[in-house]
C-alpha positions in Angstrom: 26.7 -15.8 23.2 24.8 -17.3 20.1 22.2 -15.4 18.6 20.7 -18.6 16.4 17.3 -17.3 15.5 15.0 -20.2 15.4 11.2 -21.2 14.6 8.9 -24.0 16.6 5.4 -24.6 17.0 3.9 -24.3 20.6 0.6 -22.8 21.8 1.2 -19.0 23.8 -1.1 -19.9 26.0 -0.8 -23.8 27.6 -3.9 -25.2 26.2 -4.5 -28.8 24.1 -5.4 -28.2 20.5 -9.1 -29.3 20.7 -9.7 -27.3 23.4 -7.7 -24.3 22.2 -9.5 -25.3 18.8 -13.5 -25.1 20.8 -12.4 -22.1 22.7 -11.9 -20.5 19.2 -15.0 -21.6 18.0 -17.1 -20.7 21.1 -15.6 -17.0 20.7 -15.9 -16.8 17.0 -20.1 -17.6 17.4 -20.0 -15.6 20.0 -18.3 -12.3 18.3 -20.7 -13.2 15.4 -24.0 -13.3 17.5 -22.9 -9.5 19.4 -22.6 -7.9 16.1 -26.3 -8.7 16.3 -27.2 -6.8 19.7 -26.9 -3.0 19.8 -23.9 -2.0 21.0 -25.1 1.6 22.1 -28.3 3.4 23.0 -27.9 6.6 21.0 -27.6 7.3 17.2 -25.2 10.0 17.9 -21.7 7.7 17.5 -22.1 7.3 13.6 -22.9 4.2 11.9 -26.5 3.8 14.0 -25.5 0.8 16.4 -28.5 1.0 17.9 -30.9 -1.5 16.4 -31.3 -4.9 17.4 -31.2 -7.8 14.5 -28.8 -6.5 12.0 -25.1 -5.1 12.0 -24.8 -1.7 11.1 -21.7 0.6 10.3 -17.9 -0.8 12.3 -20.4 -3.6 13.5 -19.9 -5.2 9.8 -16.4 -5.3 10.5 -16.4 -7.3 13.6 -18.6 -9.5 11.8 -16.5 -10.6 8.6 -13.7 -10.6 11.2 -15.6 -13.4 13.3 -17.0 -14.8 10.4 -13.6 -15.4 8.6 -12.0 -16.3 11.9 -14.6 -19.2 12.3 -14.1 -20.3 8.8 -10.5 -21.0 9.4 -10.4 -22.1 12.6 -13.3 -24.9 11.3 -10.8 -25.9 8.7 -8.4 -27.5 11.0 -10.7 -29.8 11.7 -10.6 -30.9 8.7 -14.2 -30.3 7.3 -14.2 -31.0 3.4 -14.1 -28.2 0.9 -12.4 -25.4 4.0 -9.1 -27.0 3.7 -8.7 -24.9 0.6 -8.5 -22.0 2.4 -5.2 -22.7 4.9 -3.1 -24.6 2.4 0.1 -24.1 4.7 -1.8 -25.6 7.5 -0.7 -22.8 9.9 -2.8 -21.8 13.1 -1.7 -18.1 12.3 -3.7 -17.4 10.3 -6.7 -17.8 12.9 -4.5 -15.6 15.4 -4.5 -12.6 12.8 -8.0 -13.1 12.3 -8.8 -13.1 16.2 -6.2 -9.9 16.9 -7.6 -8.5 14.2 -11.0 -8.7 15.3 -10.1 -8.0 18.5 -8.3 -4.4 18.0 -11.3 -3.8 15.8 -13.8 -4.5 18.3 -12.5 -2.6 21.1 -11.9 0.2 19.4 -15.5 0.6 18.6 -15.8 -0.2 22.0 -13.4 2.6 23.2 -14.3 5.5 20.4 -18.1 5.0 22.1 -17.3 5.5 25.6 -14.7 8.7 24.4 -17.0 9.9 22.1 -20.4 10.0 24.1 -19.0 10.5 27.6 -18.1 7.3 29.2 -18.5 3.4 29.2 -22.0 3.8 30.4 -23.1 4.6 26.9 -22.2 1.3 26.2 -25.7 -1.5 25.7 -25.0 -5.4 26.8 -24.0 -6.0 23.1 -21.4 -4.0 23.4 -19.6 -5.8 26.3 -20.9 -9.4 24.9 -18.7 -8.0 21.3 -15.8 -7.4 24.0 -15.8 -10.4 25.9 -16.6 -12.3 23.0 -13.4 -10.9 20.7 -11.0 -11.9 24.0 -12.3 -15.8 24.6 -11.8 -16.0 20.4 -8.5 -14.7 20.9 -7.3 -16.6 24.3 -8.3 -19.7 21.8 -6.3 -19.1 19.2 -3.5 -18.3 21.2 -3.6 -22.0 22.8 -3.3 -23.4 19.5 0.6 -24.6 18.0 1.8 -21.2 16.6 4.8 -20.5 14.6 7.0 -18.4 17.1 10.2 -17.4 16.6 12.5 -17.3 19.5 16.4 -15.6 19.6 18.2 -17.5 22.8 20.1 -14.7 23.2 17.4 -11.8 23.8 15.7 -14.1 26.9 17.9 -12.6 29.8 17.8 -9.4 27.7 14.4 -8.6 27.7 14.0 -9.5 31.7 16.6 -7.0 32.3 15.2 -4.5 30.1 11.8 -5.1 31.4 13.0 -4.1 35.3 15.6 -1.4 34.0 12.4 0.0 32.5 10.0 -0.2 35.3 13.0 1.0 37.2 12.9 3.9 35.4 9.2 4.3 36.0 7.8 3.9 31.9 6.3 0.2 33.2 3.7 0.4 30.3 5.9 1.0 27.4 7.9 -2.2 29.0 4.7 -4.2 29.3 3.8 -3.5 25.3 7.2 -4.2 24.0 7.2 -7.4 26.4 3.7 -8.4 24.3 5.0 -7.3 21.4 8.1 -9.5 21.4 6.1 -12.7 23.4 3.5 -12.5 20.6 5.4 -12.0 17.5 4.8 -14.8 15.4 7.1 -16.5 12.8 7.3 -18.5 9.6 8.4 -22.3 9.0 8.2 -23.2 5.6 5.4 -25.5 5.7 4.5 -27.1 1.9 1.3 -26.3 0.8 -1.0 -28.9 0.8 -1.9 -30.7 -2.0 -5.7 -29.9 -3.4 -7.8 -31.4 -5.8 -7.1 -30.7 -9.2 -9.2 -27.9 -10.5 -11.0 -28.0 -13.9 -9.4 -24.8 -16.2 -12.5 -22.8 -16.2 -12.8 -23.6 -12.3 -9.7 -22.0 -11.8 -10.8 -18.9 -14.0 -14.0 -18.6 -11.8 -11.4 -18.5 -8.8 -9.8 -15.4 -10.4 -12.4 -13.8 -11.2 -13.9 -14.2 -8.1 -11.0 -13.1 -6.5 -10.7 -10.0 -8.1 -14.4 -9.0 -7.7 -14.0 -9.6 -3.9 -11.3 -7.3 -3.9 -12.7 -4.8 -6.1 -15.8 -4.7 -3.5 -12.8 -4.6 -0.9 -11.3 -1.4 -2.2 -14.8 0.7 -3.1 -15.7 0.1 0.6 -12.7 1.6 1.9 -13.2 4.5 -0.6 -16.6 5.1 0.2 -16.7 4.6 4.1 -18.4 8.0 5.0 -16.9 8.4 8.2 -13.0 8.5 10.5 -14.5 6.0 12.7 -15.3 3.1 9.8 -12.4 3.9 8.0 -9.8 3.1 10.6 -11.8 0.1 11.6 -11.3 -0.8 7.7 -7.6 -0.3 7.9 -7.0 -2.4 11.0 -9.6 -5.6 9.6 -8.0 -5.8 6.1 -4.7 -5.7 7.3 -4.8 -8.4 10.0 -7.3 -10.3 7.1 -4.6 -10.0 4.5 -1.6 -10.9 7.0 -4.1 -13.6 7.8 -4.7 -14.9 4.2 -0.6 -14.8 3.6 -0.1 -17.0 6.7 -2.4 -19.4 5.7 -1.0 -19.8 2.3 -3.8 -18.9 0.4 -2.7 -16.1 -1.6 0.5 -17.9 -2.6 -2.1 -20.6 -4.2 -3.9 -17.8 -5.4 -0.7 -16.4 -7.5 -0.2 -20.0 -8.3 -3.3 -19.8 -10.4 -2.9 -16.4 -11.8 0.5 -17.1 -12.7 -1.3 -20.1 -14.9 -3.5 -17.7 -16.5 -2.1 -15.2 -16.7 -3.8 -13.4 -19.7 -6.7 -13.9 -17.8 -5.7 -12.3 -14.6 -5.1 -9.0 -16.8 -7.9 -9.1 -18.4 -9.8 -9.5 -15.1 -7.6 -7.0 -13.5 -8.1 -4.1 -15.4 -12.1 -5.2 -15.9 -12.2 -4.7 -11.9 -10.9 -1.9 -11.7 -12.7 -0.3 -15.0 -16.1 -1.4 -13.4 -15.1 0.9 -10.1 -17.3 4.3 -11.2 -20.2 1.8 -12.1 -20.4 1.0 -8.5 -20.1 4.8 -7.8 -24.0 7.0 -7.6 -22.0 10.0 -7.8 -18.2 11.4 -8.4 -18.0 12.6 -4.6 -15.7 9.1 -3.8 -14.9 9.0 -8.1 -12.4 12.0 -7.5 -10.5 10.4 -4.9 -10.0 7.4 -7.0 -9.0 9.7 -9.8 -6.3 11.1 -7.8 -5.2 8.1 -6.6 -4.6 6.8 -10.1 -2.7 9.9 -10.6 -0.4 9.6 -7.6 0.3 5.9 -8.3 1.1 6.7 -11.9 3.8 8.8 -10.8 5.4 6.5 -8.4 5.3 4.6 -10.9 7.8 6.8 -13.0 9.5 7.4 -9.9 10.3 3.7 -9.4 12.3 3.5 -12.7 14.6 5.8 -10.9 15.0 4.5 -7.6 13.3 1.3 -7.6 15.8 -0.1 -10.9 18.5 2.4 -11.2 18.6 3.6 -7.8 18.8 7.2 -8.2 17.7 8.9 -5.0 15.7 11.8 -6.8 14.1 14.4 -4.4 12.4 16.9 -6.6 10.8 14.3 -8.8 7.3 16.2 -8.3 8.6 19.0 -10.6 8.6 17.1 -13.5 4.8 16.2 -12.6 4.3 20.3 -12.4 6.4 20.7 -16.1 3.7 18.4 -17.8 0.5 20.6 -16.0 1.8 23.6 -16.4 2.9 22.6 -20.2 -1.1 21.6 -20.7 -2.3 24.3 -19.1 -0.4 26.8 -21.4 -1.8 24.6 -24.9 -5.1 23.8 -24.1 -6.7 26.7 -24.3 -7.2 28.3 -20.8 -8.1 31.9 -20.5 -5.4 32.7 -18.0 -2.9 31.4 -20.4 -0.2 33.2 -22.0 -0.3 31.2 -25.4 -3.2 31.8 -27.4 -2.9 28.3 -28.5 -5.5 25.6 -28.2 -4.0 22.3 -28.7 -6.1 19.0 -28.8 -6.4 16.4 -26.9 -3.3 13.7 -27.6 -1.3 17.2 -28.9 -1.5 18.9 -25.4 -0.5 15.1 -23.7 2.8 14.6 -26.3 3.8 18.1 -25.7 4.0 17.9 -21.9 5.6 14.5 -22.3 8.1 15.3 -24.5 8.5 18.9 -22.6 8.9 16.8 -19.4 11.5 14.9 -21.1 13.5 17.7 -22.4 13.8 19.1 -19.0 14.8 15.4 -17.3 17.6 15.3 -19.9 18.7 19.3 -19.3 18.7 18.8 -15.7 19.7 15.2 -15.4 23.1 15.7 -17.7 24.9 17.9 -15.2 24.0 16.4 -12.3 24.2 12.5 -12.7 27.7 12.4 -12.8 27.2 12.9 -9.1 26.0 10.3 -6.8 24.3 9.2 -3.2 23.7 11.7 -1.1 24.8 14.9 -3.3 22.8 13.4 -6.5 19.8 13.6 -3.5 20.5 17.1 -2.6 20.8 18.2 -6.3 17.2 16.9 -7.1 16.1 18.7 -4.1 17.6 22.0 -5.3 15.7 21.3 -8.6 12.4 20.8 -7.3 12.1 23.9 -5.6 14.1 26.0 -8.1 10.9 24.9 -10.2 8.5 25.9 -7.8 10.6 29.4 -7.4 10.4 30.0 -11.1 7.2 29.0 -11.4 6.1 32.0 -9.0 8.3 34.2 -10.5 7.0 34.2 -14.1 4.3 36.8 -12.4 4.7 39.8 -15.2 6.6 41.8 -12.3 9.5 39.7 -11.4 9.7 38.1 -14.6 8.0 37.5 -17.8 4.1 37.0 -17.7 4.1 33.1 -18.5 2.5 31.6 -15.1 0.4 34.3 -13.4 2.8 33.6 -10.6 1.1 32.5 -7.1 -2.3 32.6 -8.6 -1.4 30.0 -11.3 -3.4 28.8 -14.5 -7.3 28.8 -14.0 -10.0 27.9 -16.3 -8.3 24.5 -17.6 -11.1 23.3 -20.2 -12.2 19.8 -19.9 -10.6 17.5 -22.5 -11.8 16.5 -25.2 -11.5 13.4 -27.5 -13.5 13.2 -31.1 -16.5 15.0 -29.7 -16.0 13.2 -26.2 -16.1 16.1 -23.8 -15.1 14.4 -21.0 -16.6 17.4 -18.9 -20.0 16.1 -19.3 -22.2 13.4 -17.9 -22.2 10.0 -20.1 -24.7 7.2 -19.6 -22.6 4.4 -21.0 -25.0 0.5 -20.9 -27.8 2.6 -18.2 -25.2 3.9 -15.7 -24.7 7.8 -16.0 -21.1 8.5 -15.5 -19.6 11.9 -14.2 -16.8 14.1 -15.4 -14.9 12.2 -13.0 -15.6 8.8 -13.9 -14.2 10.0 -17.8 -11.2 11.3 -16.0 -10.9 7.4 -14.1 -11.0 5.7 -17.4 -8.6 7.9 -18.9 -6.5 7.6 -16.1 -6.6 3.6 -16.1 -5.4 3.6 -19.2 -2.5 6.2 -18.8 -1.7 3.4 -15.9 -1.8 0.7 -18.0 0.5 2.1 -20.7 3.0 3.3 -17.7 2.9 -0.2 -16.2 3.3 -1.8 -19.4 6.5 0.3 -20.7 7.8 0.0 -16.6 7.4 -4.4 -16.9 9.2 -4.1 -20.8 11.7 -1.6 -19.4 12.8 -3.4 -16.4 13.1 -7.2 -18.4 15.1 -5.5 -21.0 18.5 -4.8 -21.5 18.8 -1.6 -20.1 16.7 -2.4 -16.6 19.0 -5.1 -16.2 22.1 -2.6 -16.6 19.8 -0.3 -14.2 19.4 -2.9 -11.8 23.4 -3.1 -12.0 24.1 0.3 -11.6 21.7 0.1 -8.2 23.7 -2.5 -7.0 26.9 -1.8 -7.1 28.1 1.4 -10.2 31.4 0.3 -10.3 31.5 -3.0 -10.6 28.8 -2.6 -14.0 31.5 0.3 -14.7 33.8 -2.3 -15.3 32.1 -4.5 -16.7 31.3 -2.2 -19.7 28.3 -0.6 -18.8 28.3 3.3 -19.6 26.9 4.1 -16.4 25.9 7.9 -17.5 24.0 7.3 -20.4 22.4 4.5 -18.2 21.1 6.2 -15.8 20.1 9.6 -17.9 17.7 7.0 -19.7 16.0 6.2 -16.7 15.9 9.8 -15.3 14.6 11.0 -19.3 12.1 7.9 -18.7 10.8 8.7 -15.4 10.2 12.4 -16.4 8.5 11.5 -19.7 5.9 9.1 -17.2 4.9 12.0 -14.8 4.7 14.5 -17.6 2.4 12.5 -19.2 0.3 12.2 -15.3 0.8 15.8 -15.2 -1.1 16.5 -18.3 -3.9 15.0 -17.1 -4.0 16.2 -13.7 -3.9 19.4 -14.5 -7.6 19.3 -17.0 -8.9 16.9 -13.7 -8.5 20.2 -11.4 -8.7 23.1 -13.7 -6.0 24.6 -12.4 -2.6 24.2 -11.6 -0.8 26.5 -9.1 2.9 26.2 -7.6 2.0 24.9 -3.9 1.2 21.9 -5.3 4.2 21.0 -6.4 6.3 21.3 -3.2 9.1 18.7 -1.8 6.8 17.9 1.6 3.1 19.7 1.1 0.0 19.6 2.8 -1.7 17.0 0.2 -0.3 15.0 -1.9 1.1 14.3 -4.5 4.8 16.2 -3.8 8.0 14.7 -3.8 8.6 13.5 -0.2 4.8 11.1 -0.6 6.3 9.9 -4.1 9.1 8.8 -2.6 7.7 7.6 0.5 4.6 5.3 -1.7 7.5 3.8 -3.4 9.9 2.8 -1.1 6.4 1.7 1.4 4.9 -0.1 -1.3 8.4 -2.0 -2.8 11.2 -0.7 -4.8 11.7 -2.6 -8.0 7.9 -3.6 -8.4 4.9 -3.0 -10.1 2.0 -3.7 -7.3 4.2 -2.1 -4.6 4.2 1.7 -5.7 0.2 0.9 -6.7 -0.5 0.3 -2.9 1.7 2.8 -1.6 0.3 5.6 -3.1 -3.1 4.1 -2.4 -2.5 3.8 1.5 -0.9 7.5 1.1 -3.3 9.3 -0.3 -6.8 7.3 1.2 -5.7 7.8 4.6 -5.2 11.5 4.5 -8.1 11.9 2.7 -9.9 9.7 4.6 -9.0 11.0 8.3 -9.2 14.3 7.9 -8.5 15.2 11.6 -4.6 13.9 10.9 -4.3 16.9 8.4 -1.7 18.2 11.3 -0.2 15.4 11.8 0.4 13.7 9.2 4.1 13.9 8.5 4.7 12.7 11.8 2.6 9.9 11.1 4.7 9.5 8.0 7.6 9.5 9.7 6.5 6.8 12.6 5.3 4.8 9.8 8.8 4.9 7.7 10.3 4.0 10.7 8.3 1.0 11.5 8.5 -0.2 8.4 12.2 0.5 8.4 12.2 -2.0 11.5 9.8 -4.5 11.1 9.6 -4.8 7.0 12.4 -2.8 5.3 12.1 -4.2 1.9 8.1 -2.9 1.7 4.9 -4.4 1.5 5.1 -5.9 -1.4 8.9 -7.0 -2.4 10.8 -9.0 -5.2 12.5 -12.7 -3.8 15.9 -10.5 -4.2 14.9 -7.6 -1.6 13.6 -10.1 1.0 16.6 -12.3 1.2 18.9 -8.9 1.2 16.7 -7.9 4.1 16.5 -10.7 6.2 20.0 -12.3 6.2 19.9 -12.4 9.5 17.0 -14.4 10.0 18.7 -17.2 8.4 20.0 -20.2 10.9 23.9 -20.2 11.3 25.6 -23.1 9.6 26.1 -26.4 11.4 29.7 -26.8 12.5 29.8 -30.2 10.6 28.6 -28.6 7.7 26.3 -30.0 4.7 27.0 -33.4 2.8 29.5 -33.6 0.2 30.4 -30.1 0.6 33.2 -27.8 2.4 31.3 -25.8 4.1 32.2 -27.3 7.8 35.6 -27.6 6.4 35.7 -23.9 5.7 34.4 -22.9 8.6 36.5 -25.3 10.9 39.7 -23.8 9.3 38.6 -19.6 9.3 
């Protein structure tokens, strides 16, 4: 039985293109004009979706979703100036955008009825939204999709789907049955030619670009409520699978690639201009954090991500460099009446944090896989033990034990206390929105040494070391010093996050440095933001620790549940993406070999490929 994985174009549902195209277009007006109506009578489902005339609260969700959905669906007919936006020419992207606005909608729809007591809480805009998302999405279904079909799973899933409702889970059967009828796939469509942009045409593009996404990111940071925020999650992620079907954001890196001065300097402008949107350092903090969680998986990617170094305590060496600051910078509860300044207390729990990846790293790199794994694990929590320990009664007074190091002063920089208030061109800025711009730039300097690091001679023996030790053994590389460079380097980077963290929350006590803890950052989240995000690259550990710290911050009821969300969402990531969200070429062809067509019998032209495989 073959198992030939293939790719064609056909509608899901049997409709003609111009009709499938109208339906689309009818739906799309349709969502847009409910968004409009009130969707309930009462004010007490957050958000206020009460008033007739404007969209308020998960309402503006459905409506970009609509609006977005119309705009691409409107391209295909080939109006001039919206072909820019579906360079691959693929209907897909129109049936992210409809799913996407679908799920949204009726989720609204289905948290209102929950939430207040029932559907009759529910005003006619509210069933118009409904009605409105399917007809956009029945549409876009009838229009030529990529699908991808495996021959061999037909007569499979039928007898899967009876054994199933045999066995009396019918509903599980019916959603894997969607889920495997629906799953969309890729042909490698060429990107249609567009006009030749003017240079600074194209730089308006990136900029542009950036500044949508930096309004992107500050309204997921500041959405006041469970309910927007997971209407937030589920519209940018069909948008973006959306925008990757339709080939726009591979013209996008087209351009940045171009410019690529430009696209840093717009990068990091974005994201410096983030506590200028901010009225006050309630949502400031979280971004703080965030920089500081994605800093360290950052340093935890040079040791898995290039040299492939399962490390499991990693979060210690984050605790060495707070712990190290806290002792030098002058806190009351310290045991060192030492007061150290600024860039003195950051070198000394840097090079402290380094000392301690080379003093543990020596003895225990000579092992590998699974025992270098539990070794790390050992050393996290011995750090966490000893850390406790240095109480005065069970060991020298150093830590204050369980009740840790309070009183961290705020830092401060040639008179720049960065404890106070600052109004820098009219906009008053927070301790926390110091603590952002420090922290952008301790991101910066980690992603520049991670991007020289990894193009230089040593990443590439890391990258050969990950791959296979023995063969870069032989070929001359000293595989120990190797890899004791990138566990001394990853150290050094979380020190150096460490030191800051601990004068952003004035105190640094051992829970937070545990292997799985209630918040993060701890070792099992590092690890996870890294290998959800992409080993090997720069943009994949940024996102990672982004999704992995917002959304526990953000739904606050998952507080109990969230390592078993963690591990549903390893696993379908495992499954459905293994080489993360954002991956090198390498990881994706490694991953997906599979998905590759067999070779014809009569192989290529001028080549021995049918030959070979005639006479194994």
């Amino acid at each position: 039985m073959t198992t030939n994985t293939t790719t064609e174009t056909t509608p899901v549902i049997p409709l003609s293109a111009p009709v499938a195209r109208a339906v689309t277009v009818a739906g799309a007006v349709a969502t847009i004009a409910s968004t409009f109506l009130a969707w309930t009578w009462t004010a007490e489902f957050p958000g206020d979706l009460t008033v007739t005339g404007y969209p308020g609260g998960l309402q503006v969700l459905t409506l970009v979703s609509g609006i977005l959905a119309l705009l691409f669906t409107v391209a295909g007919y080939g109006v001039r100036g919206l072909g820019w936006l579906n360079p691959s020419g693929s209907n897909n992207s129109v049936a992210f955008l409809a799913i996407g606005s679908l799920v949204t909608t009726w989720y609204t729809v289905i948290a209102i009825a929950v939430e207040l007591g029932g559907v009759v809480n529910l005003e006619p805009g509210g069933y118009v939204a409904a009605v409105a998302t399917l007809i956009m999405l029945a549409g876009a279904l009838g229009l030529p999709l990529d699908r991808r079909t495996k021959q061999s799973l037909r007569p499979l899933r039928r007898r899967t789907v009876i054994l199933l409702v045999l066995l009396g889970v019918g509903v599980l059967a019916l959603i894997y049955q969607v889920y495997r009828w629906l799953r969309l796939g890729k042909i490698d469509r060429p990107l249609s030619k567009a006009k030749e942009l003017p240079s600074w045409a194209e730089i308006l593009v990136i900029v542009a670009a950036f500044a949508v996404g930096l309004y992107v990111i500050t309204y997921g940071i500041d959405t006041e409520y469970a309910e927007l925020f997971t209407g937030y999650l589920i519209t940018v992620g069909f948008a973006v699978a959306a925008l990757f079907k339709a080939g726009l954001v591979a013209r996008l890196s087209a351009i940045t690639a171009k410019y690529r001065q430009v696209t840093v300097i717009a990068a990091f402008v974005a994201a410096a201009a983030f506590p200028f949107t901010q009225s006050t350092d309630q949502y400031t903090l979280v971004a703080v954090n965030i920089l500081i969680f994605a800093t360290v998986a950052l340093g935890l990617n040079v040791v898995v991500g290039l040299a492939g170094l399962l490390d499991l305590g990693y979060v210690a060496f984050l605790g060495v460099g707070a712990y190290t600051a806290a002792l030098v910078s002058g806190s009351t509860a310290s045991a060192f009446d030492v007061h150290f300044p600024f860039w003195a207390a950051v070198l000394t729990g840097a090079v402290v944090s380094l000392i301690f990846g080379v003093v543990i790293g020596a003895p225990t790199l000579r092992l590998r896989g699974d025992y270098l794994a539990i070794v790390t694990l050992g050393f996290g929590e011995i750090f966490r033990i000893v850390m406790l320990n240095l109480d005065g009664t069970s060991g020298p007074q150093i830590t204050n034990g369980p009740n840790g190091i309070p009183n961290i002063p705020d830092l401060e920089f040639f008179g720049f206390n960065f404890g106070e208030a600052h109004t820098v061109f009219g906009f008053e800025l927070g301790a926390y929105a110091n603590y952002y711009l420090l922290m952008l730039l301790a991101t910066v300097l980690v992603v520049l040494v991670f991007r020289r690091a990894g193009s230089s001679r040593i990443g590439r023996a890391w990258v050969a070391i990950r791959e296979d030790e023995t063969a870069a053994t032989a070929m001359g590389i000293n595989g120990f010093r190797v890899k004791l460079i990138a566990f001394a380097l990853g150290a050094t980077l979380a020190g150096l996050a460490g030191t800051v963290q601990a004068h952003v929350q004035h105190t640094v006590v051992p829970e937070m440095y545990q292997f799985a803890g209630p918040v993060p950052p701890n070792s099992a989240f590092l690890l996870a933001a890294v290998i959800l995000g992409g080993m090997g690259t720069i943009s994949g550990p940024l996102l990672g620790a982004t999704l992995l710290y917002m959304i526990p911050a953000k739904l606050q009821f998952l507080q109990d549940y969230q390592l078993l969300g963690f591990g549903i969402a390893l696993i379908l990531l495992m499954r459905f993406r293994p080489e993360g969200l954002i991956a090198n070429r390498r990881a994706q062809l490694e991953y997906h070999e599979t998905d590759q067509l067999d070779v014809p019998d009569k192989g290529l032209p001028d080549s021995g490929v049918g030959v070979a495989k005639a006479g194994a």
